[in-house]
C-alpha positions as CSV (number, residue, x, y, z in Angstrom):
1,X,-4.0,9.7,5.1
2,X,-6.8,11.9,5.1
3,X,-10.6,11.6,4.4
4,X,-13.7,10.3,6.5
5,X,-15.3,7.3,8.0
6,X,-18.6,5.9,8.0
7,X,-18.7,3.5,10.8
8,X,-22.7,2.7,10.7
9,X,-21.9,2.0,6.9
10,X,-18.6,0.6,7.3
11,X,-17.9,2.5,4.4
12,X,-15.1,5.2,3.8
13,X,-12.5,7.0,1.5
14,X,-9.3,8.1,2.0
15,X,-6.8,10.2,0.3
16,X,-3.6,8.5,0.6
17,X,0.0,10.9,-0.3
18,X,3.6,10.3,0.2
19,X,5.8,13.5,1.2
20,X,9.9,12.7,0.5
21,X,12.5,14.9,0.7
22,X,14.0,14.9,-2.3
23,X,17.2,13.2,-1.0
24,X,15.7,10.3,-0.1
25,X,17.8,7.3,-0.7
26,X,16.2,4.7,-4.1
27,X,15.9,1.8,-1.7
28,X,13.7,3.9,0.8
29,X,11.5,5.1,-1.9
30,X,11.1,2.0,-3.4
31,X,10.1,0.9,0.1
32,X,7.8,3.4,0.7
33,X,6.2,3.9,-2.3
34,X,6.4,0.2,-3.8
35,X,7.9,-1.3,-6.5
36,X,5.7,-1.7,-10.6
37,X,7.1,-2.5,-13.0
38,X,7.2,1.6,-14.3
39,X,10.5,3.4,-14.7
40,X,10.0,5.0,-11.1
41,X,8.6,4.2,-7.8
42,X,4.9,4.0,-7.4
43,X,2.4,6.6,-7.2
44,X,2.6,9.3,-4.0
45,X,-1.1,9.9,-4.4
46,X,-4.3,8.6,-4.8
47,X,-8.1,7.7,-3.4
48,X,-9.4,4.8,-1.5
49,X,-12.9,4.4,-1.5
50,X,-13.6,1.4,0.7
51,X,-16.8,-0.8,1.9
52,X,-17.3,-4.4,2.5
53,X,-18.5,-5.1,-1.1
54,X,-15.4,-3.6,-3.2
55,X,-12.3,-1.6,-3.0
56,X,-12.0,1.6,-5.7
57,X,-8.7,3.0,-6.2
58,X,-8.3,6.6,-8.0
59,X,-4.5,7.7,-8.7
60,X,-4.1,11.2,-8.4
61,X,-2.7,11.4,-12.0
62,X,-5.7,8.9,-13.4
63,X,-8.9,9.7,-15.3
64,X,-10.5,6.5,-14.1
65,X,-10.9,4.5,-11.3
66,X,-10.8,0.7,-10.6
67,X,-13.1,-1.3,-9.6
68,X,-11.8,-4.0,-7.0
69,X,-14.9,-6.6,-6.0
70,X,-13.9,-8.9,-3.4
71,X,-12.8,-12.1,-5.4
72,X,-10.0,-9.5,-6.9
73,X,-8.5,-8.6,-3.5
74,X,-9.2,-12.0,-0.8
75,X,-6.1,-13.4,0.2
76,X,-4.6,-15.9,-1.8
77,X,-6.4,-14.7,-5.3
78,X,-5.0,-15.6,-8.2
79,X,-5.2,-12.4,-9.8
80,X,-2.7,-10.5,-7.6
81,X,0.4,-11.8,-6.3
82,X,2.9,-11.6,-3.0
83,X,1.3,-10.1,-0.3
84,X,-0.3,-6.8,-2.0
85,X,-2.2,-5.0,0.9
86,X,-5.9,-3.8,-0.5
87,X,-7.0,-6.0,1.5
88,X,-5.2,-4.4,4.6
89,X,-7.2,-1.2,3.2
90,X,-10.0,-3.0,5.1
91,X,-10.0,-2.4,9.0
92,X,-11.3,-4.4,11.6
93,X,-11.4,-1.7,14.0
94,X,-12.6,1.2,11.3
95,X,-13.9,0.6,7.6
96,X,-10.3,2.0,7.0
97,X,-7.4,0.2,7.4
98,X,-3.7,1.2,8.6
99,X,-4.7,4.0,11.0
100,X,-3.6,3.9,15.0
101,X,-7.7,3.0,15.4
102,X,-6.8,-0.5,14.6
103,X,-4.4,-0.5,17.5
104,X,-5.8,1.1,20.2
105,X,-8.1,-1.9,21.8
106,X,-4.5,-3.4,22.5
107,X,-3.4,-0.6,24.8
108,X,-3.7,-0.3,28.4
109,X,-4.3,2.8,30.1
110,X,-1.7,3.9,32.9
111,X,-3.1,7.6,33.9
112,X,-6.0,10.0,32.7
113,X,-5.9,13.5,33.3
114,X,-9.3,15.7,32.9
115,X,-9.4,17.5,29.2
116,X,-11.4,21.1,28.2
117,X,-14.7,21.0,27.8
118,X,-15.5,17.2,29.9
119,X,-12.5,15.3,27.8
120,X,-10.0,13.3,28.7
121,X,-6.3,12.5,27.9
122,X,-4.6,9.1,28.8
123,X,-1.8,7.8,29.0
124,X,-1.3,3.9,27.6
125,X,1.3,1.4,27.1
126,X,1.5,-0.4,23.5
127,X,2.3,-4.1,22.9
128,X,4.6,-4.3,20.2
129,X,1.9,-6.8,19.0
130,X,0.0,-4.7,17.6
131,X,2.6,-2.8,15.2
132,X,1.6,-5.0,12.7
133,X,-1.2,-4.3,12.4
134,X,-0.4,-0.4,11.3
135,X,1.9,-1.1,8.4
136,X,0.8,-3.0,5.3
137,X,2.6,-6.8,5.2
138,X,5.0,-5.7,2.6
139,X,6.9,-3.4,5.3
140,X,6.9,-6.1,7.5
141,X,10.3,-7.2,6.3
142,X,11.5,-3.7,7.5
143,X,10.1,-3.4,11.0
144,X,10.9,-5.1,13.9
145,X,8.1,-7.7,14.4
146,X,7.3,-9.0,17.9
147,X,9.5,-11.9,18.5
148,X,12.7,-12.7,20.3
149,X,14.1,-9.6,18.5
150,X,11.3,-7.5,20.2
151,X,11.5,-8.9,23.3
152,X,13.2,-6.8,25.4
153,X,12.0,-3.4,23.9
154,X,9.9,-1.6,26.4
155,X,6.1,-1.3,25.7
156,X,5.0,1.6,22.9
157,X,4.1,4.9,24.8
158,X,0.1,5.7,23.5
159,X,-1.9,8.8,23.9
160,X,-5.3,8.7,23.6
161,X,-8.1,12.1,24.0
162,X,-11.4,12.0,24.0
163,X,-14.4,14.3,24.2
164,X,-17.1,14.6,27.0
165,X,-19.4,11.7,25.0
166,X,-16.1,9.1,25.1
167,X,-15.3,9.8,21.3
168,X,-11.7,9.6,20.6
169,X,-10.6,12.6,18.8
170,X,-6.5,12.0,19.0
171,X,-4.5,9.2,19.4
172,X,-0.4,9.2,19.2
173,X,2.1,6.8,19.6
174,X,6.2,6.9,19.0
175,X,8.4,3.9,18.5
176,X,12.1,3.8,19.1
177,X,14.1,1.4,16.7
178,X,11.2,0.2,14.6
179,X,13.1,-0.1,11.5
180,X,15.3,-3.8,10.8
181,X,18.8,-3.1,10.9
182,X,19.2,-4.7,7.5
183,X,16.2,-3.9,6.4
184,X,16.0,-0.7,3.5
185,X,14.0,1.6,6.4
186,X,17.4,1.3,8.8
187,X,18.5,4.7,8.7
188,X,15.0,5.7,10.6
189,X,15.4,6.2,14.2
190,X,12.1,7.2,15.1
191,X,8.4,6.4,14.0
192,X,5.6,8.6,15.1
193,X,1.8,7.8,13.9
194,X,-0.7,10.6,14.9
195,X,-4.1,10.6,14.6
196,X,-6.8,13.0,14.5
197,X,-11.0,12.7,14.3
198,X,-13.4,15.5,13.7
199,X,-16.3,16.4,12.7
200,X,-18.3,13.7,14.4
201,X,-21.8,13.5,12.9
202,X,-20.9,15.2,9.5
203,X,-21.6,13.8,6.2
204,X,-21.4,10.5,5.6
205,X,-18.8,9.4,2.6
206,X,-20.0,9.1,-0.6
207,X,-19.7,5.5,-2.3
208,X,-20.0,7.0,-5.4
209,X,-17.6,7.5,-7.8
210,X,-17.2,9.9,-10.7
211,X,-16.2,10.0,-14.1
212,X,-15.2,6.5,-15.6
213,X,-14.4,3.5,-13.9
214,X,-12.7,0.5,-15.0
215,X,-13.6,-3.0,-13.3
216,X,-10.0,-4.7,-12.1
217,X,-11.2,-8.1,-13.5
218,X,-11.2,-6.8,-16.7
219,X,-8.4,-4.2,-16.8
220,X,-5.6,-5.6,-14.5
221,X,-3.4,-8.1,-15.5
222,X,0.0,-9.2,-14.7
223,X,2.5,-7.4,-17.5
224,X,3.4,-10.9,-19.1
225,X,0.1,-11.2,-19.9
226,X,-0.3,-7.9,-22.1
227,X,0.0,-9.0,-25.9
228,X,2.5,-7.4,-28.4
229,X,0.8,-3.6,-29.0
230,X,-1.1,-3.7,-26.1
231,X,-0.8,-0.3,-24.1
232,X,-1.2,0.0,-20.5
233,X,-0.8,2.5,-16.9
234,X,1.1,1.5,-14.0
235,X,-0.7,2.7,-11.0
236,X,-3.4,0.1,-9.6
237,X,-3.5,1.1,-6.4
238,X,-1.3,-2.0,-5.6
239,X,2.2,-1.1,-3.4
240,X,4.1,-3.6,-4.5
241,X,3.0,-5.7,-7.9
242,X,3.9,-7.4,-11.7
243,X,-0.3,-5.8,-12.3
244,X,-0.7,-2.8,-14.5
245,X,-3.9,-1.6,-16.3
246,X,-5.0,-2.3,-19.9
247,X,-6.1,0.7,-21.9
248,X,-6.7,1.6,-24.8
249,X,-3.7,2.8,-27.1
250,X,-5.9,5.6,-28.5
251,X,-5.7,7.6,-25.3
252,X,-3.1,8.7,-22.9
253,X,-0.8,5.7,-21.4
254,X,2.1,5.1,-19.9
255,X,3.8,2.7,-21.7
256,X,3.7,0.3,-24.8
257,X,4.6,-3.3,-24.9
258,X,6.9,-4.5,-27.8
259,X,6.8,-8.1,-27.1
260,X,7.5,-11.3,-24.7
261,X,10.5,-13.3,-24.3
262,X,11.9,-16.2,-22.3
263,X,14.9,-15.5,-20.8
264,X,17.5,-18.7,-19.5
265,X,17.8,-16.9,-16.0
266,X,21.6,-15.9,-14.9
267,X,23.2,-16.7,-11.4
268,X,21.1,-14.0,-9.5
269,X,18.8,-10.9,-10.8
270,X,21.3,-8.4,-11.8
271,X,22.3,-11.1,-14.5
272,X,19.1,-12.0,-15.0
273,X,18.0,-8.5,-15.5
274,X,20.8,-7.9,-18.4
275,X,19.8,-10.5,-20.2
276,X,16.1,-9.5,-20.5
277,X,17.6,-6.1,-21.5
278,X,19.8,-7.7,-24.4
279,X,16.6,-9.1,-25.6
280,X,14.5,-6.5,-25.6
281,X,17.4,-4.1,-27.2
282,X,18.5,-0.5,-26.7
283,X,16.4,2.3,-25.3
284,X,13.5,-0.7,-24.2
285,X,12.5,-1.4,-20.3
286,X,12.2,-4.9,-19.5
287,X,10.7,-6.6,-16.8
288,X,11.0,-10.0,-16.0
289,X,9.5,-12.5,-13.3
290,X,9.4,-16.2,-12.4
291,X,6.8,-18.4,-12.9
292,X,3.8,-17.9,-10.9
293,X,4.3,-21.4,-9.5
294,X,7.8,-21.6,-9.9
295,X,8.4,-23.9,-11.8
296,X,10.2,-23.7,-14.9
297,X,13.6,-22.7,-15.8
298,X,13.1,-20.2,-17.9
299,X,11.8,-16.3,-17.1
300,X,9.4,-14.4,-19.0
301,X,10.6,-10.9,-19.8
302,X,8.1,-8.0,-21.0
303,X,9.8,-5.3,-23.3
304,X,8.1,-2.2,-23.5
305,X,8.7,1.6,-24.5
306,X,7.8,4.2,-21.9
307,X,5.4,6.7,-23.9
């Protein structure tokens, strides 16, 4: 995460990428990245630009942004589903979410050392409480949570610099065996967040946006609600989501949906999942999902052709 951070404003943008090694196993991509309903994982890049008022989400491969207001994004909304994190894009600590500032007021210092130039670096223990508050609550299945399982792991070793006026400009932590052992993030060992400020004083970020923008009310919808023709993009800015974006089929999209189906589920997904491609036929993706309110017995399966 890069980008800047208006703190008067409570206002800022981030540029959010994803670097994997090319062997990295499906089920840690998927993690990492999030699951859509396109042929891959989700997006490895994109902008954030955040306030109090609305979320905007830019993926790096998008001409247009989208417009999240807050009745699109409050917990429990019935246009998103699970527990999708734009809202954890909003900090409590910093207009930006997910960064080790959200974390730091539940440190406590052990030793300071003077810095260069009037600083200081310190030394600070973590409560596993606060891990959660760094990861978005659809890793939470894969991290160790604080809990009986938690219990006896020693406190989180924190550093923390700041400059002459008290203004933090580094904080670092590392976490042994932070991962679940059966969750899909196991074959981690270590976790290391690091954080860097500069440029105290320097431009504020911009809330504007440029070039087109698309409001999420009337663009995003869950895929089984996408009529027969209809064409649509996958990225939202959503990690883990049924949503994609409606667009127009007379510009560039990703894919094209053939048609809606009700699928008799099977014993568990992988026979559920072959039966919504029988449906749909050779060569077409489907995706399927329960009923929002599970209830119901039967599935409704999207077909659609990748473009």
């Amino acid at each position: 995460m890069t980008g800047s951070l208006d703190f008067a404003g409570d206002r800022g943008r981030t540029e959010v990428a994803w670097v994997l090694p090319a062997k990295t196993p499906g089920k840690v991509r998927t993690a990492v990245l999030g699951s859509t309903p396109a042929l891959e994982d989700g997006e490895t890049s994109g902008t954030y630009l955040v306030d109090r008022q609305r979320i905007r989400y830019r993926a790096a491969s998008s001409p247009y942004w989208i417009d999240y207001a807050p009745e699109d994004t409050s917990k429990g909304s019935a246009r998103f589903t699970n527990n999708d994190p734009l809202e954890f894009l909003r900090g409590s600590e910093s207009p930006v979410g997910g960064t080790l500032l959200e974390a730091l007021t539940a440190g406590k210092a052990t030793s300071h050392r003077e810095a260069p130039a009037g600083g200081r670096a310190y030394r600070a223990e973590l409560s596993d409480s606060a891990l959660p508050l760094l990861f978005p609550p659809d890793l939470h299945s894969h991290i160790v949570l604080p809990g009986p399982s938690a219990s006896l792991r020693p406190p989180v070793p924190l550093t923390v610099e700041v400059d002459a006026q008290g203004r933090i400009t580094r904080a670092a932590i590392t976490v042994k065996d932070a991962f679940r052992e059966d969750g899909d993030l196991a074959g981690f060992t270590t976790l290391t967040m690091d954080l860097s400020l500069g440029g105290h004083g320097s431009d504020m970020p911009s809330p504007a946006t440029s070039g087109r923008v698309l409001k999420a009310t009337d663009a995003v919808r869950d895929i089984g609600e996408v009529r027969k023709g209809g064409c649509i993009d996958f990225a939202t800015g959503q990690r883990s989501s049924r949503q994609v974006v409606k667009v127009p089929c007379s510009g560039p999209h990703d894919a094209r949906v053939l048609g809606q189906h009700q699928v008799a589920p099977g014993k568990d997904d992988a026979a559920t999942q072959a039966r919504s491609w029988a449906v749909c036929g050779p060569g077409v993706w489907a995706w399927w999902a329960p009923p929002k309110d599970g209830t119901g017995s039967d599935v409704r399966t999207t077909c659609y052709e990748v473009t």
